[in-house]
TORTI-625237 format. One record per residue (C-alpha): residue in one letter; x, y, z. Coordinates in steps of 0.1 Angstrom, whole numbers, padded with zeros to 4 digits, always signed. Layout:
AXYZ
...
//
This chain:
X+0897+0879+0748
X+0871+0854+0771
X+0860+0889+0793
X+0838+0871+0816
X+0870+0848+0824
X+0888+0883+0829
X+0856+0897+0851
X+0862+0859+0871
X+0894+0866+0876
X+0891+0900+0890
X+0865+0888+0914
X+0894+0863+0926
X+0920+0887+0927
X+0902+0917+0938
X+0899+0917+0978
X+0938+0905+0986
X+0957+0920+0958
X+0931+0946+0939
X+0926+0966+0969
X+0959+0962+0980
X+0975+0981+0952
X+0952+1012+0956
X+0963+1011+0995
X+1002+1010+0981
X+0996+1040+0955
X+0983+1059+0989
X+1010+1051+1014
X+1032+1067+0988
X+1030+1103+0993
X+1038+1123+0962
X+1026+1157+0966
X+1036+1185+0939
X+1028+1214+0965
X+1051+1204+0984
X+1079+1182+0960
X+1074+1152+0980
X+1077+1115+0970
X+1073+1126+0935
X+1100+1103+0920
X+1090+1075+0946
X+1058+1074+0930
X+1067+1077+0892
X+1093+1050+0902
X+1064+1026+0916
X+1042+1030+0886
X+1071+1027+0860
X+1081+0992+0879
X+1048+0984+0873
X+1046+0986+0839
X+1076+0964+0836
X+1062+0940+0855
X+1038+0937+0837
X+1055+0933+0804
X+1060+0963+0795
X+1087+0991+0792
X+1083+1020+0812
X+1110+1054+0816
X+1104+1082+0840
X+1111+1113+0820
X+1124+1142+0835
X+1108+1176+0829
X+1108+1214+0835
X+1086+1206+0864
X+1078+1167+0876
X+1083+1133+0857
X+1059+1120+0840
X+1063+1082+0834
X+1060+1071+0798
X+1053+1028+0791
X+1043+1006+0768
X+1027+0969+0765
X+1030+0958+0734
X+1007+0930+0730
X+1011+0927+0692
X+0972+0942+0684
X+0966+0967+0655
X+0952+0990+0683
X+0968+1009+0710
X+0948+1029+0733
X+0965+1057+0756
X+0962+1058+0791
X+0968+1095+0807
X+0965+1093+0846
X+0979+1120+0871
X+0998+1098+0901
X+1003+1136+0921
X+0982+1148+0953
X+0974+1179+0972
X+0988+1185+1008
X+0966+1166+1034
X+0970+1187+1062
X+0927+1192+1067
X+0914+1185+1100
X+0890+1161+1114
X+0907+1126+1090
X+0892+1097+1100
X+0928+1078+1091
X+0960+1092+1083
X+0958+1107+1051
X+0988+1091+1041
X+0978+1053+1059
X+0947+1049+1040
X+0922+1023+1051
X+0888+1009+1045
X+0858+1022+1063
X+0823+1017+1061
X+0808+1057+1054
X+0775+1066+1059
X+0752+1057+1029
X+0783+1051+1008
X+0792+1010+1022
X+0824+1003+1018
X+0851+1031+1007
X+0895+1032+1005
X+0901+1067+1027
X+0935+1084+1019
X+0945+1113+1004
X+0947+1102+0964
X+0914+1080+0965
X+0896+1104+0940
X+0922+1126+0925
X+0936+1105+0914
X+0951+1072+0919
X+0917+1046+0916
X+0920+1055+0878
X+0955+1040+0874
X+0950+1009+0898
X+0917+0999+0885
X+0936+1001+0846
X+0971+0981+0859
X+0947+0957+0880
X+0925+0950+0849
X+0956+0943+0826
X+0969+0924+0853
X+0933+0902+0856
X+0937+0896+0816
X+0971+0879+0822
X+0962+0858+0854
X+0927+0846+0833
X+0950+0830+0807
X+0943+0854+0778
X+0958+0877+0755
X+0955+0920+0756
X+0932+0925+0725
X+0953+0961+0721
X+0985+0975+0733
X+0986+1001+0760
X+1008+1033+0760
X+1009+1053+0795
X+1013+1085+0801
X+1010+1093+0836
X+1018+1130+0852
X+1021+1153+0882
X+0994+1185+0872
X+0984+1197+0904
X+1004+1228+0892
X+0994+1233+0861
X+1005+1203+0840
X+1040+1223+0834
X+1057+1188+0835
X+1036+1171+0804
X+1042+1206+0781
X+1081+1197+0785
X+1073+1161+0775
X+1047+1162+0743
X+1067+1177+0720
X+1096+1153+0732
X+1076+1123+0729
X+1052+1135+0701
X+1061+1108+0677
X+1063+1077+0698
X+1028+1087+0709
X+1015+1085+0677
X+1012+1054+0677
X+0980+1057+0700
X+0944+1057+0683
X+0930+1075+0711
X+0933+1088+0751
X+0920+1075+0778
X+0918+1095+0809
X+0917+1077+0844
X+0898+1095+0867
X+0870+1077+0885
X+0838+1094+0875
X+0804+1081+0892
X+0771+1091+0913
X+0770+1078+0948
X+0746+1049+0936
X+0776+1041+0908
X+0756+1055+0880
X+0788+1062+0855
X+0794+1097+0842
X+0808+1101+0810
X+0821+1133+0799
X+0823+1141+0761
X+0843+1172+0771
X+0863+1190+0798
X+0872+1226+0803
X+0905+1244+0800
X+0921+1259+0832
X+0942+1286+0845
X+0954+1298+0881
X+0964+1334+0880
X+0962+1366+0908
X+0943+1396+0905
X+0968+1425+0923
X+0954+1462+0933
X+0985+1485+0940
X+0983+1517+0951
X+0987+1544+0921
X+0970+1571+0900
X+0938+1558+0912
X+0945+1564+0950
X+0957+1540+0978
X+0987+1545+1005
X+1023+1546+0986
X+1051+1526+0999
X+1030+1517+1035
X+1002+1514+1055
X+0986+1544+1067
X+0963+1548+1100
X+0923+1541+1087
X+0911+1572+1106
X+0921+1586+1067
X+0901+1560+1052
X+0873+1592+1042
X+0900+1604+1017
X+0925+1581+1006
X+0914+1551+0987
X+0918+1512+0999
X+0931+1485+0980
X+0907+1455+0994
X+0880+1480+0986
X+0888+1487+0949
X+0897+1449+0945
X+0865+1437+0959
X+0845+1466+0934
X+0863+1453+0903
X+0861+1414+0911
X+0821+1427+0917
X+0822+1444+0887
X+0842+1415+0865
X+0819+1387+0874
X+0783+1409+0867
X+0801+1413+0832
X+0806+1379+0829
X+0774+1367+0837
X+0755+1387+0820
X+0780+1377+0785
X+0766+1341+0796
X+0726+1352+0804
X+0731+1370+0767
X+0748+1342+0749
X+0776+1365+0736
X+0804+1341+0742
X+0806+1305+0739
X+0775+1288+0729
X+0768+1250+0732
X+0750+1234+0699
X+0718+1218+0702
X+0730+1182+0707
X+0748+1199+0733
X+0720+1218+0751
X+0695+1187+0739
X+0720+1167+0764
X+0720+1191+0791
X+0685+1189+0800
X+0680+1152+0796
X+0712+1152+0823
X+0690+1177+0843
X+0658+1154+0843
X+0674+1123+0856
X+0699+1143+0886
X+0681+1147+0915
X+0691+1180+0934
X+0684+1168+0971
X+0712+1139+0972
X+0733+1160+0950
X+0732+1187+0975
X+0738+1158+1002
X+0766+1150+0984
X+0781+1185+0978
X+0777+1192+1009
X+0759+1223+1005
X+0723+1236+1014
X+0715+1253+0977
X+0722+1260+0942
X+0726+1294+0929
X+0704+1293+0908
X+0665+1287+0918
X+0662+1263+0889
X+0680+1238+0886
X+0678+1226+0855
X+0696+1260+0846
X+0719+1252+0879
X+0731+1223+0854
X+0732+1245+0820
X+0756+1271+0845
X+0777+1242+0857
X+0782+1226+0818
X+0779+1256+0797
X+0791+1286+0820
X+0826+1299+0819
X+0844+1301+0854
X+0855+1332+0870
X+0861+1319+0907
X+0879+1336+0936
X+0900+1311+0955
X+0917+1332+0980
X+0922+1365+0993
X+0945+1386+1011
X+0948+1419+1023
X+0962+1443+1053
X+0960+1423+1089
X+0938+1397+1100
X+0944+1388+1139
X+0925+1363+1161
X+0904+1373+1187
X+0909+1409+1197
X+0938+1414+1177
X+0938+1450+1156
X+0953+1466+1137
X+0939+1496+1122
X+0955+1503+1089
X+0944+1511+1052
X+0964+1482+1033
X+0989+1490+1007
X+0981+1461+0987
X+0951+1439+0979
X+0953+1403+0962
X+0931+1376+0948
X+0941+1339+0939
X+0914+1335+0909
X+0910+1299+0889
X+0896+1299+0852
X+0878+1274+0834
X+0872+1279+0799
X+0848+1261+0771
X+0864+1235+0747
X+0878+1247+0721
X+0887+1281+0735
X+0919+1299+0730
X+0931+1307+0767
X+0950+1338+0757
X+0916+1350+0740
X+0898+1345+0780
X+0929+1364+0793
X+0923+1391+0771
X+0885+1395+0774
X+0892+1395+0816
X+0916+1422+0807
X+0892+1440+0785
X+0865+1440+0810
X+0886+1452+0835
X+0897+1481+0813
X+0858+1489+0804
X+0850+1493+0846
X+0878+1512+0850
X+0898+1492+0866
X+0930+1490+0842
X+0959+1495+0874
X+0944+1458+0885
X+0969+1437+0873
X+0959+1400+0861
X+0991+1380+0865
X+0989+1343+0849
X+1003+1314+0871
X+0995+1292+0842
X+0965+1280+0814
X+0960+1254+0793
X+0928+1244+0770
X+0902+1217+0772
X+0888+1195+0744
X+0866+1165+0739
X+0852+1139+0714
X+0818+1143+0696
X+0789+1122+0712
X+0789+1105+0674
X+0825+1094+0673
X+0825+1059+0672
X+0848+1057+0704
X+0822+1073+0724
X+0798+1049+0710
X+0820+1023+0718
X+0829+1036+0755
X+0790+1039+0760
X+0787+1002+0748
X+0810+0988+0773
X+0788+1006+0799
X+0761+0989+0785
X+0771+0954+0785
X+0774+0965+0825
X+0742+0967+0829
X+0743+1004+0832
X+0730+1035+0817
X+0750+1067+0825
X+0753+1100+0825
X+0763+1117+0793
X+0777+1151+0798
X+0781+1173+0767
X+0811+1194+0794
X+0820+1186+0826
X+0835+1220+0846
X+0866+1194+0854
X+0897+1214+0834
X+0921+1190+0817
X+0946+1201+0786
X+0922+1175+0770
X+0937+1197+0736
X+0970+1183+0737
X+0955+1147+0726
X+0928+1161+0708
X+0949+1188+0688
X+0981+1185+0693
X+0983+1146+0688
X+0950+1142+0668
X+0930+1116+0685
X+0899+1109+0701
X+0895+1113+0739
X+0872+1095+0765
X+0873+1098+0799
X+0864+1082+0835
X+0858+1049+0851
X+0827+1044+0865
X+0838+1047+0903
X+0816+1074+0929
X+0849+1091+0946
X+0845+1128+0965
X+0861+1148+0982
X+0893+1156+0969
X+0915+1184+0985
X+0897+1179+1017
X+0893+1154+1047
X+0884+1122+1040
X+0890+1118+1002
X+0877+1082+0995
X+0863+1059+0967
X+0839+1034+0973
X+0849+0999+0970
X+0824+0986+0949
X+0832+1015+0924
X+0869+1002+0920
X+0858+0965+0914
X+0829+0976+0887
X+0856+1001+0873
X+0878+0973+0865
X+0851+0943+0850
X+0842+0977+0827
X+0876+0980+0815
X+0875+0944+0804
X+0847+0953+0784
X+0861+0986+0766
X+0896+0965+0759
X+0876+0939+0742
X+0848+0970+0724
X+0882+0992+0714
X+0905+0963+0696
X+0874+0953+0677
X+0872+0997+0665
X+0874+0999+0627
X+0880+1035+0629
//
């Protein structure tokens, strides 16, 4: 395959059709919160496929379909795509477009940018790879490998592609590795390349009253908060006392520890970040940490214990009151957990923990978990992945683990194949106003895939 006749091509192509496609995948709500346009979408990206050449089903599972295809183009090679086409409810304030009538605005040190709900997480990944397949077709040439696509809705917890890899197990092993779409870049398009991601799990922490204390059955009057016990309070003492655990297993490396290739890594990433435009870009006025090259080590290397939500007893406007010891206290917590760790294991040291403050009546209810994996920085797909960033003219960021949480396991372990992961396209802002990717970040994504098509078919491994 000629790639700068495919790079030509997408140049051509890329401001009436490229961009268009991105804008289509936005107008199409598909929202697993809230089962909307779900099968719309799947139905879109499965059409596709077909059109261009391929054969594409959208599978039904125990939650949402995922949409299974294949282009075969005849190679010895075929690399996996794995893309998620789902969303999170856009109803945030303060949108500069409707979230779901994206459009193309020029933001504040970022140029041009696609705004819409989907433009980081996650539908740039899955245009950028159907635009640059489409771009090796239109040039005249050939695909140097065939493409499988695996494409889900995980907002949720990734219950739908569970039900569907042991189902499709063995027409998917005709992959030599996964590719996962998500556009991964710093504002000034510097690529990030992850070698690994974590796992994940959504779950509640739930105080009831009992043996311990607390109002039975009903709120009681707080004038009798001096001798009966609160919920919120003991919630809030064992969520204090769970994460002081939990750093201080991290501080004493008594859990998971990263190798020195790994840590090696780390602090070469450290060196070349810099902390004031990552803060600009966060949004946020500090680290944690005072350091931050161990700011980075937390955010790699750290298991996550993070409170998402809570709830408890009455919360008004205003002057509203109402003066009541709760009978119940709840917190929405999210996991992430190091590759190659058994999630039940991380359940059961939370547990444990909880248990040793004595705190056992807090019950840690699991929504749902999976486990993360990755690809050593050796493997020659990585080398190859790094390769095609090369012939870019770009030298990015290697991270040994990136805190996203994927099943990454399920293509690593369960299938047996290497993984990579991200196109080099800056995107932020997901789950709140004014989601975006920049422009520039989609076209570069899609000249680099060129490049790793051509890098991957010539793999010996």
């Amino acid at each position: 395959m000629d790639v700068r006749r495919v790079s030509d091509q997408i140049d051509k192509d890329f401001e009436d059709a490229h961009l268009e496609r991105l804008l289509a995948y936005i107008r199409q709500p598909s929202v697993s919160a809230l089962d909307w346009g779900l099968e719309e979408m799947a139905a879109l990206l499965a059409g596709e496929i077909r059109e261009a050449g391929g054969e594409a089903e959208v599978v039904e599972t125990a939650e949402f379909p995922v949409v299974f295809g294949f282009i075969d183009a005849g190679a010895e090679r075929t690399l996996l795509f794995h893309g998620l086409y789902d969303v999170t409810p856009a109803e945030e304030p303060n949108w500069i477009v409707a979230p779901f009538e994206p459009g193309i605005r020029e933001l504040k040190g970022l140029g041009r940018c696609v705004v819409g709900r989907g433009a980081e997480d996650m539908k740039t990944g899955i245009a950028a790879a159907m635009n640059a397949i489409d771009s090796v077709r239109a040039a005249g040439e050939s695909l140097p490998l065939n493409i499988m696509f695996v494409h889900e809705a995980s907002e949720l917890g990734s219950g739908g592609i569970k039900d569907f890899f042991p189902r499709y197990k063995d027409k998917m092993k005709r992959a030599d590795a996964a590719f996962w779409l998500c556009p991964m870049a710093q504002t000034d398009g510097t690529p990030i390349v992850p070698l690994a991601l974590k796992g994940n799990l959504m779950g509640r922490l739930i105080c009831r009253p009992g043996e311990w204390g607390g109002p039975l059955d009903n709120e009681i009057h707080a004038l009798n908060a001096n001798w009966i016990g609160n919920p919120a309070d003991r919630l809030a003492a064992a969520i204090t006392y769970l994460e002081g655990r939990l750093e201080e297993i991290y501080l004493k490396g008594e859990g998971w520890r990263p190798s020195e290739a790994q840590e090696a890594l780390v602090r070469e990433l450290a060196a070349r970040m810099d902390p004031e435009s990552l803060r600009a870009s966060l949004g946020v006025r500090r680290f944690r940490q005072v350091d931050f090259a161990e700011a980075v080590r937390a955010h790699c290397f750290r298991p996550e214990f993070t409170i998402t939500g809570l709830r408890s007893g009455f919360v008004g406007e205003g002057k509203a009151v109402k003066v009541s010891i709760p009978s119940e206290a709840e917190a929405v917590v999210n996991m992430r957990f190091q590759p190659g760790e058994d999630p039940d294991e991380r359940i059961g040291n939370v547990r444990g923990i909880l248990r040793e403050g004595g705190f056992e009546d807090i019950e840690f209810a699991v929504n749902n978990r999976y486990a993360g994996g990755g690809t050593a920085p050796e493997h020659p797909l990585v080398q190859c992945f790094l390769a095609a960033h090369r012939a870019m003219g770009t030298d990015p960021e290697v991270w040994p683990v990136h805190p996203i949480g994927m099943p990454v396991s399920l293509w690593t372990e369960e299938l047996g194949v290497p993984w990579v992961g991200g196109v080099p396209c800056h995107a932020m802002r997901k789950h709140s106003a004014n989601e975006f990717c920049q422009v520039a970040g989609l076209l570069r994504s899609e000249k680099f895939l060129a490049h790793f098509f051509e890098g991957f078919s010539e793999l010996a491994c």
